[in-house]
N, C-alpha and C positions, 0 to 999 in steps of 0.2 A: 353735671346734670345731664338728663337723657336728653337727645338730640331731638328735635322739634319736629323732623323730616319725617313724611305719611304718606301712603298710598298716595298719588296724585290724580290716577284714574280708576277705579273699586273695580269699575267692568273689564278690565286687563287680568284680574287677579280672580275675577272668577265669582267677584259679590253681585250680589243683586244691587238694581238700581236703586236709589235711597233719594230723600226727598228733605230731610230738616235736618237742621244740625243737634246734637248732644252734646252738652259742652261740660267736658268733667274739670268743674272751677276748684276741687279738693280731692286727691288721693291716698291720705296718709289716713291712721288710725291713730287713737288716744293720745297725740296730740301733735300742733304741728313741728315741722323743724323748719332750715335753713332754707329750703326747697319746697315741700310739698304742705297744703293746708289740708284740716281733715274733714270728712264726707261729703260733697254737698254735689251734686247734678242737675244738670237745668236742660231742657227744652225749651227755650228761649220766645218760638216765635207762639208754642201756649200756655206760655206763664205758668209752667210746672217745673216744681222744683222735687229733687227725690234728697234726704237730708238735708239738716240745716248745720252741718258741722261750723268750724273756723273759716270758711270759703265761703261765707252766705255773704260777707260785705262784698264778694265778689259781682251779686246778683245785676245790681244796679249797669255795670260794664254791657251788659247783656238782653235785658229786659225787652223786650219788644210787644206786651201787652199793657190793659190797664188793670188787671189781675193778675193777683198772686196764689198760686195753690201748692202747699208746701206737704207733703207726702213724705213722714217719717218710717223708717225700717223700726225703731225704737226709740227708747230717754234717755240712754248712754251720754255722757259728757259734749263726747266726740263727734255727736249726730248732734246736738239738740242747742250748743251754746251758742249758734250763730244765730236764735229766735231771741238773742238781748242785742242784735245786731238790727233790727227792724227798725226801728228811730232812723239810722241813716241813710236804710233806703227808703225810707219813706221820707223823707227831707229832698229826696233828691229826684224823686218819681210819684205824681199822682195817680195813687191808684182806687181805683172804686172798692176792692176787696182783698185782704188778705186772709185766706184761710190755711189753717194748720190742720192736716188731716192724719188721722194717729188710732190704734188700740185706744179704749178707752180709760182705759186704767193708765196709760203711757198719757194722756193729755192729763190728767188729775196730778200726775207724781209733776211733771212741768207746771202747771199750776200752782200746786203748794207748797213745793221745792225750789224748784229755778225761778221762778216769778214771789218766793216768801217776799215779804216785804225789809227782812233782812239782808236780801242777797239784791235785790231789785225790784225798788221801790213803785213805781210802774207800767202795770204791759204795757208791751206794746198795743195800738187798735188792731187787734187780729181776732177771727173768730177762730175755734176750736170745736171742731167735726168728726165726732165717731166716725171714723173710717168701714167703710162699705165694700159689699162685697166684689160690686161693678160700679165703677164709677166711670161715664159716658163724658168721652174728649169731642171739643167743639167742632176738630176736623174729620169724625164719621169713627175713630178709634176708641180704644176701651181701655180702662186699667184695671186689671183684675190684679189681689193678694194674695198671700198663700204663707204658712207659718214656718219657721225656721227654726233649728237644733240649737241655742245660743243662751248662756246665765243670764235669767231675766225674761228672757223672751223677744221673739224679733219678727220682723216681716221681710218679705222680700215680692218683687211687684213685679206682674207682666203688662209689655204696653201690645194690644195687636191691632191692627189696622188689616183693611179688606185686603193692602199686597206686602204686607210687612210684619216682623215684629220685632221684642226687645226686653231683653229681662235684666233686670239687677238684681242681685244676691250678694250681700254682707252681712259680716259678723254671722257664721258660720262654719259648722263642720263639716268641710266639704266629704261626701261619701257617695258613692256609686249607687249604694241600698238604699241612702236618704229618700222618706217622701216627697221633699221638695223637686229632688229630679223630672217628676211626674209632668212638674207646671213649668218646666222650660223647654219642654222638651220641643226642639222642633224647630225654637227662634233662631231670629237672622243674627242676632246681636244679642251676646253672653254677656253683662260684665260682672264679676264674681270676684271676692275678695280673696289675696293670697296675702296673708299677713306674713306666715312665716315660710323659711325653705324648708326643704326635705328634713334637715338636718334639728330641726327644731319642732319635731312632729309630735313627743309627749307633751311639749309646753301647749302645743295647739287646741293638742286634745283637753288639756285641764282647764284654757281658758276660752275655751267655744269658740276658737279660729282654723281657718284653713292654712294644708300647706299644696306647693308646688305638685308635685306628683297627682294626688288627690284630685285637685281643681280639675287638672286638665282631662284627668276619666272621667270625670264627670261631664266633661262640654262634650266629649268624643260618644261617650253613651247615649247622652240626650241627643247627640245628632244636632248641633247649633251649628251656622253660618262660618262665627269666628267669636275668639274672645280675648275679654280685653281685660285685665288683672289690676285688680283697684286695692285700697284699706289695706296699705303695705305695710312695715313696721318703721315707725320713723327712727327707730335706733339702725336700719340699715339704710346708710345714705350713699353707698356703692350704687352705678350705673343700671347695675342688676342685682338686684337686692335677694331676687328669690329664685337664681338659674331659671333663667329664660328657655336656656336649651333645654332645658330638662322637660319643660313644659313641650315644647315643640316636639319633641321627638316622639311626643304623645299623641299633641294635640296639633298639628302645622299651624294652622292659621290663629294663634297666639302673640297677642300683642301686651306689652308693657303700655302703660299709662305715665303722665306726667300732666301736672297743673293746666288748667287753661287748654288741655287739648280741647281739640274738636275732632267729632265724627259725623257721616252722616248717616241718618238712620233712617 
């Protein structure tokens, strides 16, 4: 497994000062393995959650409001099973609200799909929120959306605050000329999915993923802080599943992810 050891001071290394923690509870893609669970990201201390992959029973660990706002990229499997997980954390945390915020069409297909009464009998108490264009954070910041290259269809999210910012991007074809580049451009904090390496770059392209090379022109073009490579493929359970260096030699300040990290953003 990758080693746990991070940055211990950001301002040695040249980051800006950061103030909350990011806690990536899932980094694996369609589905988990031995090591890693898939999608789920939280900002802990304002009950925002960005997927709700296999890592969402993780939320509870973490929790530090009496709201839940859960912020899907898509309905994919991999994002979306851990919203038949809400029972437990609601057992084990009062909370005043849980909201699921999604494409509309993406809250309907969860609805009458993963909530059928065949598959699971009943919701969870969560409400379910067409997704907005600006959605206003309790601490003075904002989340704004923006559409991504992916079968089906996806989102990807920028958080900014008046001295900060912070993008997630998965399930995507990472590309230089992509529109999406437009809306990260700039942030402190990249995290961007590398499903597959260099070497696996038609399979990429046929199933709407990113590879290694690719990702990192991408954070070096938008001009980001640093970035941090999430939605890996859980069939590669090596240390470095998608050459690291390869990235770096692109992009320096590239980092690998593992469960249960933390960052501060």
């Amino acid at each position: 497994m990758l080693s746990t050891e991070f940055f211990t001071d950001y301002r040695e290394v040249g980051y800006p000062e950061m103030t909350q923690r990011f806690v990536l509870l899932g980094t694996t893609g369609y589905h988990p393995n031995d090591h890693r669970q898939t999608a789920c990201m939280m900002l802990p201390e304002l009950g925002i959650v960005l997927d709700a992959g296999s890592a969402m029973y993780r939320v509870t660990d973490y929790l530090e409001t009496d709201t839940l706002d859960i912020f899907l990229t898509h309905a994919h499997l991999d994002h979306v099973v851990g919203l038949t997980f809400l029972y437990d954390v609601l057992a084990q945390r009062a909370l005043r609200h849980v909201r699921v915020h999604a494409v509309a069409e993406k809250l309907a297909a969860i609805r009458d799909h993963l909530f059928a009464p065949a598959i699971f009998p009943v919701q969870p108490p969560c409400e379910f929120v067409e997704l907005v264009d600006r959605f206003e954070l309790e601490d003075g910041g904002c989340i704004r959306n923006f559409p991504l290259e992916h079968p089906g269809g996806s989102v990807g999210y920028r958080f900014d605050w008046p001295d900060r910012s912070l993008a997630y991007v998965t399930d995507t074809v990472a590309n230089t000329e992509a529109e999406y580049v437009s809306n990260i451009t700039g942030v402190d904090t990249l995290l961007h999915e590398c499903y597959f390496s260099d070497k696996q770059k038609e399979l990429a392209d046929k199933t709407g993923h990113s590879v290694t090379t690719e990702v990192a022109k991408v954070a070096a073009k938008a001009g980001v802080g640093r970035l941090f490579l999430v939605h890996m493929n859980p069939l590669s359970t090596d240390e470095d599943p998608i050459g690291l260096a390869t990235a770096q030699s692109i992009f320096a300040k590239t980092e690998l992810t593992f469960d249960r990290m933390e960052l501060k953003v």
